[in-house]
MINULO-196090 format. One record per residue (C-alpha): residue in three letters; z, y, x. Coordinates in steps of 0.05 Angstrom, whole numbers, plus 32768, in hexadecimal, padded with zeros to 4 digits. Layout:
<atoms>
ALAZYX/...
</atoms>
This chain:
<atoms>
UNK8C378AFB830D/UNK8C188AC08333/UNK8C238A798321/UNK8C108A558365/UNK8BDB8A528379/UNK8BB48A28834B/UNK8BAA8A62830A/UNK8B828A9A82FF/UNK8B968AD382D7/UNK8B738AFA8294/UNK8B878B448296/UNK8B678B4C824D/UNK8B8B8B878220/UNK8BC78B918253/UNK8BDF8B52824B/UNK8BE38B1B8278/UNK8BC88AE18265/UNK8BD08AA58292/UNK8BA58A64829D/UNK8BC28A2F82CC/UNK8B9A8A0082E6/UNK8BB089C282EC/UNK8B938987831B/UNK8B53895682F3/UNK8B6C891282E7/UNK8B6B88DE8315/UNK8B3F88A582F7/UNK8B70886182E9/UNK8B6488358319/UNK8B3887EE8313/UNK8B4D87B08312/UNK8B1D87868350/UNK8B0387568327/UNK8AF8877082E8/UNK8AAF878B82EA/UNK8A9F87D682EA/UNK8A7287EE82A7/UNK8A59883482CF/UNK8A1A882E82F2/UNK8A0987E482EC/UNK89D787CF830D/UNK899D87938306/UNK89A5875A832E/UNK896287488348/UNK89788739838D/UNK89A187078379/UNK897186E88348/UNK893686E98377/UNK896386C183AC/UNK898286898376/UNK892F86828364/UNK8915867983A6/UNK893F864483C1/UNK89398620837D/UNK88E786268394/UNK88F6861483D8/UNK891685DB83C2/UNK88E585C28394/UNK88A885CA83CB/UNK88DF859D83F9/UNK88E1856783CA/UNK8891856F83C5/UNK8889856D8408/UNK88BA852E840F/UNK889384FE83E9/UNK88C584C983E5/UNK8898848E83C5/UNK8865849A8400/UNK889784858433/UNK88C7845D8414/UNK88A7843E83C9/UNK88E48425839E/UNK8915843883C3/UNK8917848483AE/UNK8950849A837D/UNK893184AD833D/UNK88F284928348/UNK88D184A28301/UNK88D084E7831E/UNK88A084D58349/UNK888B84FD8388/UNK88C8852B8373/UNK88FC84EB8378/UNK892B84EF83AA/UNK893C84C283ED/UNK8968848A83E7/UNK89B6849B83D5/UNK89C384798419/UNK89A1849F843B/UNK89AD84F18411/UNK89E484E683D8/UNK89DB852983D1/UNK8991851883A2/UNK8960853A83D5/UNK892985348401/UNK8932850D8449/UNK894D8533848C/UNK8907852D84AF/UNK88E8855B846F/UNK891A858B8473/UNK8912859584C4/UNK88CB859584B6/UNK88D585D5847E/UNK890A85F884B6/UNK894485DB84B3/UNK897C85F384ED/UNK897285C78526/UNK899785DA8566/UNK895885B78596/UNK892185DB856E/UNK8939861D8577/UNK8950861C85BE/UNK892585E785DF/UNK88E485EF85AE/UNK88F5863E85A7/UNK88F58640855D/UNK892886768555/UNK89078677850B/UNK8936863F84F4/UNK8970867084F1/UNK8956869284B4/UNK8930865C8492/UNK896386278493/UNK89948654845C/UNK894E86488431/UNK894E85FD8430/UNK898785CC840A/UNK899585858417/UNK8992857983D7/UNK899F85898382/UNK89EB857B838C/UNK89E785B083CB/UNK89B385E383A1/UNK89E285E58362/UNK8A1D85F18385/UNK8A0B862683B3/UNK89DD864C837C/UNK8A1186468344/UNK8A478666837A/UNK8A0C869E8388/UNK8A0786AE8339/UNK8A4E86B8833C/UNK8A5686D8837C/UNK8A1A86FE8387/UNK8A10871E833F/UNK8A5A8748833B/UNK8A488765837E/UNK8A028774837C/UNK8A0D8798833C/UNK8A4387BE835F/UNK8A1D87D4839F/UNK89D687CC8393/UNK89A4879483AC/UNK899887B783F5/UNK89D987B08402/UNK89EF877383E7/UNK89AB87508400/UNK89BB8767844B/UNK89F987488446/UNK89E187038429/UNK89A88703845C/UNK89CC8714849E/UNK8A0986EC8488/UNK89DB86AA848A/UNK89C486BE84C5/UNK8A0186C084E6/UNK8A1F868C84CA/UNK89D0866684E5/UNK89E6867E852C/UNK8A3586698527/UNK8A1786238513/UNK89E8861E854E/UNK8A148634857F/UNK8A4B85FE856E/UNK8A2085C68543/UNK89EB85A48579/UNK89E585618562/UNK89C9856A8513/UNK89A6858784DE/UNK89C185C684B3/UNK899A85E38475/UNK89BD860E8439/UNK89CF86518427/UNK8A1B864A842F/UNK8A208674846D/UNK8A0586B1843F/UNK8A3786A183FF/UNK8A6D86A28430/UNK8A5786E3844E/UNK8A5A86FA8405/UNK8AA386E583FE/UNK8AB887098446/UNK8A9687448425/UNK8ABE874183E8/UNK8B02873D8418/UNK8AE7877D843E/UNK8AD087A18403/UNK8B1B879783E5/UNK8B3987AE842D/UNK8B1887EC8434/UNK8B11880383EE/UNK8B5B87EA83E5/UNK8B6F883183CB/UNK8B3F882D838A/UNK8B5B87F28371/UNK8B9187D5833C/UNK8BAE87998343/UNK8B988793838B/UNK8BCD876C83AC/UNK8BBB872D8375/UNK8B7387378380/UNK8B79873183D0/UNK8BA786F083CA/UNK8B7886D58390/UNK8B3E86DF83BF/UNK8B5886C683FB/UNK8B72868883DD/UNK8B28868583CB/UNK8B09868D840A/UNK8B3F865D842A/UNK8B2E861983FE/UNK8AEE86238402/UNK8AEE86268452/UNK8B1B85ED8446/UNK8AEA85C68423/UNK8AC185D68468/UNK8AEA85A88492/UNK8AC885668479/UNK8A9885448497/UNK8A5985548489/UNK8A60859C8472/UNK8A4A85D284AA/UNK8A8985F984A7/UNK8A71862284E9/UNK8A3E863B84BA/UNK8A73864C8486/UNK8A9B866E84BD/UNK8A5F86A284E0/UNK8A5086B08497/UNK8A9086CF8484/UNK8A9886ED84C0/UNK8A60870A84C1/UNK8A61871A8470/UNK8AAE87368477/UNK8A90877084AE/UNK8A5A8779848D/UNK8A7F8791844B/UNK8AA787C48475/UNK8A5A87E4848C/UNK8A4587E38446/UNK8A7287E3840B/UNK8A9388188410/UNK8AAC884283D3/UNK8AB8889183D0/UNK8B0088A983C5/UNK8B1288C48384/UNK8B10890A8397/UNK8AD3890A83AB/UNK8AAE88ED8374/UNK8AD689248348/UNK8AB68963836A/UNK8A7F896B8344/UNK8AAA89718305/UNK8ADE89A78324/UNK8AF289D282E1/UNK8AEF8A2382F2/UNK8B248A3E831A/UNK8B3989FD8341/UNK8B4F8A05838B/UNK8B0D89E383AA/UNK8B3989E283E7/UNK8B6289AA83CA/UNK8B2B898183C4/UNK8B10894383EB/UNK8AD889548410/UNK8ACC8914843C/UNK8AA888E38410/UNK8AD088A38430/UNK8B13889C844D/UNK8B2188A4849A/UNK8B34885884A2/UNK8AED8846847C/UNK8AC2886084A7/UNK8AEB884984E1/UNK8AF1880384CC/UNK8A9F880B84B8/UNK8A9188218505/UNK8ABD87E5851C/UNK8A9887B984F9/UNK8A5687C7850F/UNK8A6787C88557/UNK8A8287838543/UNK8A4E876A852E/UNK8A17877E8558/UNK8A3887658596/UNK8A42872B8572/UNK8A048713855F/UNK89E9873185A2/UNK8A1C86FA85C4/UNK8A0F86C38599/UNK89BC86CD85A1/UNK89C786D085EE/UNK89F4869085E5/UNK89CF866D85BB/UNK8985867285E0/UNK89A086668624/UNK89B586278607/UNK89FB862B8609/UNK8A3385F685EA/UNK8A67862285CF/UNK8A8E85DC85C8/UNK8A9A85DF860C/UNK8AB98619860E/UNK8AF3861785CD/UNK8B0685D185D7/UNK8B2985D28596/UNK8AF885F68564/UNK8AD485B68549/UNK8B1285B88524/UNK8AF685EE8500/UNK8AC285C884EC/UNK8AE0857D84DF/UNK8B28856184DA/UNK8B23851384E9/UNK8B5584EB84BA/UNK8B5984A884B1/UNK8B2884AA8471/UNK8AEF84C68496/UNK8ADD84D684DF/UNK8AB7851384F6/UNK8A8584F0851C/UNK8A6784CC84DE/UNK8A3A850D84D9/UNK8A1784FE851D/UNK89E884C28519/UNK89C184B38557/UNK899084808568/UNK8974846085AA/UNK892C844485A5/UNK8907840D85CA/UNK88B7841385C3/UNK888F83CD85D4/UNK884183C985C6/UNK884C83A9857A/UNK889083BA856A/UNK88CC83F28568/UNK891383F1856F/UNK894684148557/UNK899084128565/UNK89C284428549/UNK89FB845A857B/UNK8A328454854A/UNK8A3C8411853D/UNK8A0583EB855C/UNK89D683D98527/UNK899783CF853D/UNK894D83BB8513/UNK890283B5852E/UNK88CE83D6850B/UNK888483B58512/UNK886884018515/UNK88438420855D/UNK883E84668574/UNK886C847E8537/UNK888384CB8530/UNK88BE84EB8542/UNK88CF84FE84F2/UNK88C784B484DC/UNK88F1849F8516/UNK892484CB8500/UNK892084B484BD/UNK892B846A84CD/UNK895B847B84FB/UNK8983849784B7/UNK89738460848D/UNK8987843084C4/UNK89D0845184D7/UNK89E784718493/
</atoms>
C-alpha cells in the first residue's frame, strides 16, 4: 500500500503499519506593529544617536554665548552662557544662525563655492534649537527603537545615516538661499524604511492592509506639516526616498519555509521544501533599489558640486517645499541684507521691506553681519 507520497511504511511482524506524514505548521502570522519577543535585540544605535545630538547641542549653546554678544537680551538669561538668542530672532530656544554655520550647518555657498562637502553630514548633527531637539529625538525613540530591535544596529544605523545624507543633498540641490541643520532627513528615511519593509515582507504579516494605510496616513501629515515655511521639507523628501530604498536593500525577512528547514520531522519530502531564503520579487525589488540609489546620489553629487539650481529646472517643485496662503508667505524664510561700509559707520538694509539701521562698528565679520542682519529683518 502507499499513501502518497508523503509516508513511510513499518513492515514489523507482517503487518503494515503506516505513518503519514503530514506538512509542520505554518507559524500564525504577525501583526506589523505589534513588537516581535524572538531575538530582541539592544538598541545602542539608537541610544548613541539620541545622546550625541543632545551633546552636540549642548557644545552649540556653549559655543553661542548669548550674553557676550547680546547682554539682556538673551531668553532665559539666569542660564547664563547656556541662555538662548532673543525669541525674535530663534522661537525655537537655541543658539543664533551664525553659531550653527560656524559648527556645520548646511549652507548651499560653503559647500559648492568654499568646497565644504563636509556640511552634508554634519548639518543632521546640529538643531536649531530645544523645541527642534525634542521633537526630532522623541520621534527617533519611537521610531528608531521597534526597528533597530528588529534588524540590528548595522542595519538600521546605515539607513539613518545615508538617509540624512540624502535628504542633506535633496536640500542643497533645491534650497540655495538658507541655513538647514536637524536630523529630520534621517527619521524620515526611517519611516520610508518602515513602508518598504511592510511591501516586501507583505507576505509575513497580519493585519497588513490597516498597517500600510495607518502608516501612510503617517508619513503623509507629517510631509504635510513640511509645506510651511520655515521647515526644509526637501530634506524631508531625499530622506524618505532615500530611507524607503534603502529598506528594500536591507530589511528583508526569510519566508516561512525556510526558516522551518532546520526542524523537518523524519520522513518529510525535503523536496517540498523552500530552499531560496527570500522571495523572487525581494531580491528583485532589493537589486532595483540599489541601482536606484547609486545613480541617484551619483546625479545629485554631480549636480550639486557643479553648482547647479535644480529650481530652474522643475518650475513647480518649491511647491514641495512651501504653499503660500494668505496667513504666511514662503519668502518670509529668506532674509537678505545689502550693506554700506563708510570709515566710522555700517549700514544695513534688509531687502524685504526696507528697513534699514547704522551700526557705529569698522571692519566687522561676516558671522556678526549676518547676525544683525537677523536681528534687523526678523
Amino acid at each position: 500500500m502507499d499513501i502518497e507520497r508523503k509516508g513511510s511504511m513499518d513492515w514489523g511482524r507482517g503487518n503494515k503499519v503506516i505513518h503519514p506524514m503530514q506538512d509542520s505548521p505554518r507559524p500564525a502570522a504577525v501583526p506589523y506593529f505589534e513588537a516581535r519577543p524572538n531575538r530582541r535585540r539592544s538598541s545602542c544605535i539608537i541610544s548613541l544617536f539620541v545622546v550625541l545630538n543632545i551633546v552636540i547641542f549642548l557644545v552649540a549653546m556653549f559655543i553661542n554665548d548669548c550674553p557676550k554678544d547680546l547682554g539682556d537680551s538673551c531668553t532665559l538669561k539666569f542660564l547664563g552662557r547656556f541662555s538662548f538668542q532673543p525669541l525674535k530672532e530663534n522661537p525655537l530656544f537655541g543658539p543664533s544662525s551664525s553659531t550653527l554655520e560656524k559648527m556645520g550647518a548646511l549652507e548651499w555657498q560653503k559647500v559648492v563655492k568654499e568646497h565644504q562637502g563636509w556640511r552634508l553630514i554634519t548639518c543632521i548633527w546640529l538643531h536649531a534649537g530645544v523645541i527642534h531637539l525634542l521633537a526630532n529625538m522623541l520621534s527617533l525613540v519611537f521610531i528608531g527603537i521597534r526597528l533597530e530591535q528588529e534588524f540590528g544596529f548595522a542595519r538600521i544605523g546605515t539607513v539613518y545615516l545615508v538617509s540624512a545624507f540624502g535628504g542633506s543633498v535633496l536640500s542643497a540641490l533645491f534650497n540655495q538661499n538658507g541655513v538647514s541643520v536637524g536630523a529630520s532627513g534621517a527619521l524620515f528615511g526611517l519611516l520610508g524604511a518602515m513602508l518598504s519593509e511592510l511591501i516586501t515582507n507583505w507576505t509575513i504579516y497580519a493585519s497588513k492592509f490597516a498597517a500600510l494605510v495607518t502608516l501612510l496616513f503617517i508619513i503623509v501629515v507629517n510631509l504635510a506639516f513640511g509645506l510651511l515655511p520655515h521647515v526644509d521639507n526637501f530634506a524631508h523628501i531625499g530622506g524618505f526616498i532615500s530611507g524607503f530604498l534603502l529598506g528594500f536593500v536591507f530589511l528583508m525577512r526569510p519566508q516561512f519555509g525556510w526558516v522551518n528547514r532546520k526542524i523537518i520531522p523524519p520522513g518529510y519530502d525535503v523536496n517540498s521544501v523552500v530552499k531560496s531564503k527570500h522571495n523572487a520579487y525581494q531580491y528583485i525589488l532589493g537589486l532595483l533599489s540599489l541601482i536606484l540609489l547609486i545613480v541617484g546620489f551619483t546625479v545629485g553629487l554631480v549636480l550639486l558640486f557643479h553648482g547647479v539650481n535644480a529650481n530652474k529646472h522643475c518650475s513647480w517643485c518649491h511647491y514641495l517645499d512651501c504653499v503660500p496662503t494668505s496667513r504666511w508667505s514662503c519668502n518670509d524664510g529668506v532674509i537678505a541684507c545689502q550693506e554700506t561700509q563708510s570709515d566710522t559707520e555700517f549700514t544695513l538694509i534688509c531687502q524685504n521691506g526696507g528697513k534699514s539701521k547704522i551700526y557705529p562698528f569698522q571692519n566687522i565679520s561676516e558671522a556678526k553681519k549676518r547676525q544683525l542682519c537677523l536681528q534687523q529683518c526678523s
